[in-house]
Each structure stands twice: as structure tokens, then as C-alpha cells.
N, C-alpha and C positions, 0 to 999 in steps of 0.2 A: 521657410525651412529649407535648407540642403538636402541635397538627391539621399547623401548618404545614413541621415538620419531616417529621412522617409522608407529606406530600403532596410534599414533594423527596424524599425517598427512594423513594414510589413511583414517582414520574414517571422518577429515575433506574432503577429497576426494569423499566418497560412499557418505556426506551428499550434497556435493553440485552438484554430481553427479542427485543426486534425487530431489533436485528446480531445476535445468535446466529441467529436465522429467517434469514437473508439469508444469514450465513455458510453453515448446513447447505442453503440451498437451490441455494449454488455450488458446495458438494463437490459435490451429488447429480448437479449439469448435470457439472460437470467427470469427475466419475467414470461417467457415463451418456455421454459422449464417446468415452474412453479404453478402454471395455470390450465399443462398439456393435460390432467384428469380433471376438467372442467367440462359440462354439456357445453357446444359449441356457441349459443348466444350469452352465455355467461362467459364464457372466454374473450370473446370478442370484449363485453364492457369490462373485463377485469385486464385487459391488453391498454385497451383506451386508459382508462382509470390511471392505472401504472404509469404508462411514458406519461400523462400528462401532468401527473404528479413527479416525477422524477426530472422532468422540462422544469416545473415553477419552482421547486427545493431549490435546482443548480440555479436556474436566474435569483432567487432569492436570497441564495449562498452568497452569489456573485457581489449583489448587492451591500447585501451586510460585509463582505469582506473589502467593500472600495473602502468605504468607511473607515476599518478598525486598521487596515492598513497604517495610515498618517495616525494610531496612539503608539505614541512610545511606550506605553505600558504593556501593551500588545506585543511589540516588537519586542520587548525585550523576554515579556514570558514566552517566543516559539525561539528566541535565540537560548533560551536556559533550556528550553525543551530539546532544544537540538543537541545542545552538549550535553545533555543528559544522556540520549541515545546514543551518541557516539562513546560517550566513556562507558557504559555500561556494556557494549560490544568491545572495545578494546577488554578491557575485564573480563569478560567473559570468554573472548578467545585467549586470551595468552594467563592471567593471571588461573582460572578455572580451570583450563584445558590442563596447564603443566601439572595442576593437583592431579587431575585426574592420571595425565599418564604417569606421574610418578608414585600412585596408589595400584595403577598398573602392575608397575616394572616389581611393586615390593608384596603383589599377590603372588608373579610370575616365581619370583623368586623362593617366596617360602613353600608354595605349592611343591613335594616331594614329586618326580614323573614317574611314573606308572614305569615298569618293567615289566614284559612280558618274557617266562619262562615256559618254552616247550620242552617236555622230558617225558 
């Protein structure tokens, strides 16, 4: 292999090295939340229990997903998945929005404004 392939692979390596860090460092908050009105020896095995359960889900995620990667049938429902979200944000910012502000503009409008008279 060339230097420079080995140097994207690792780069991609240190990067995913560091969301896995970030991920186990939110179970830990989120389950150190969830467990804080626990007596302290039940805490402790509901702390254990949790990471090590959320350690074998991602290696087993990891797993199942080397796999479904190479079906094209996979790939192509998170590729329909994806342009589903993106047109449905497009849509919803600009086609939505302009209803709304121009239901806006035509409350602003027929709304009469209050006059105050002191006498």
C-alpha cells in the first residue's frame, strides 16, 4: 500500500475512533442521570449493566452493518431515505414557510388597529 492511502485510512480511523469516545462518553452521562435515585449498590450494577450493554448493541450494530453495507438493496433504501429527508426539509422551509408568512401578511392586513382616543 502507499503512504498516502495508509494516511486516509488512518485519519479516517483517529476520526471514528473519537465519535465512538463521544458516543460512550453520552451513555455514561445519560445512564449516570437515569440511575442518580438508585441505593448506591444497585447503582453501581445498573452503571455496569448499561455500558456493557450499550459496548455489545454498538459492536453488534458494527457488525450487522459490515454486512448490509455490500446489499444494494440496503443502499439504495438509505439512499431513498436520504432524499426523502432532504426534500421534505426543502418543502418544509421554503414551500410551508411562504404559506405561513403569507397567511401572516393577510391576518396583518385585515386585522383593523386599535386607536386609542384620550378626551
Amino acid at each position: 500500500m502507499e503512504w498516502g492511502l495508509l494516511a486516509e485510512y488512518g485519519w479516517v480511523l483517529l476520526v471514528l475512533i473519537g465519535l465512538e469516545g463521544i458516543l460512550a462518553a453520552d451513555n455514561a452521562l445519560v445512564l449516570a442521570i437515569m440511575v442518580k435515585h438508585l441505593p448506591e449498590e444497585e447503582r453501581k450494577k445498573a452503571l455496569f449493566y448499561g455500558l456493557f450493554g450499550a459496548f455489545v448493541l454498538r459492536l453488534g450494530s458494527l457488525f450487522i452493518i459490515s454486512f448490509l453495507v455490500d446489499v444494494w438493496q440496503m443502499q439504495a433504501i438509505g439512499a431513498a431515505y436520504l432524499l426523502f429527508i432532504s426534500l421534505n426539509h426543502l418543502f418544509r422551509k421554503f414551500i410551508l414557510h411562504r404559506n405561513e408568512d403569507e397567511s401572516a401578511e393577510d391576518a396583518a392586513i385585515s386585522k383593523p388597529k386599535k386607536v386609542q382616543v384620550f378626551g
